[in-house]
C-alpha positions, 0 to 999 in steps of 0.5 A: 868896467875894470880891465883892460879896456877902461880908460880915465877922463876929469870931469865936473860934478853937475848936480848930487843925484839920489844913490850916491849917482852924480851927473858930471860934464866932461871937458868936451861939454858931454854930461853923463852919470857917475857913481860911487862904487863899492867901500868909497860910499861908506869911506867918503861923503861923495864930491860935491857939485863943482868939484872935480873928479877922476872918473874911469870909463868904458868904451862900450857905454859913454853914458856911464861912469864910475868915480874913483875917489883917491885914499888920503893918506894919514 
């Protein structure tokens, strides 16, 4: 998904799903699943249901997406 062609968008996460995989609506009322990716599994508890999160898209599939967690600086 990284490169050029990804593109962000904020949603709502829905509902914690096994695997650190999160169902997340987005403002137009569309539901797909998201994950955490990489490093941020070990760094972050993951984003509860309710929060809002940053999620990075790829306009070949709109079913999937990733979600970017953002460093909190010390």
């Amino acid at each position: 998904m990284a490169g050029k062609e990804a593109f962000q968008v904020e949603g709502r996460v829905i509902e914690a799903r096994p695997n650190h995989t999160f169902c997340v609506e987005l403002a137009n009322g569309h539901r797909l699943t998201a994950f955490v990716a990489g490093r941020a599994k070990q760094l972050a508890g993951g984003p509860a249901p309710g929060d809002t999160v940053k999620l990075q898209l790829s306009p070949y599939d709109l079913s999937v997406g990733r979600i970017l967690l953002e460093r909190e600086t010390i």
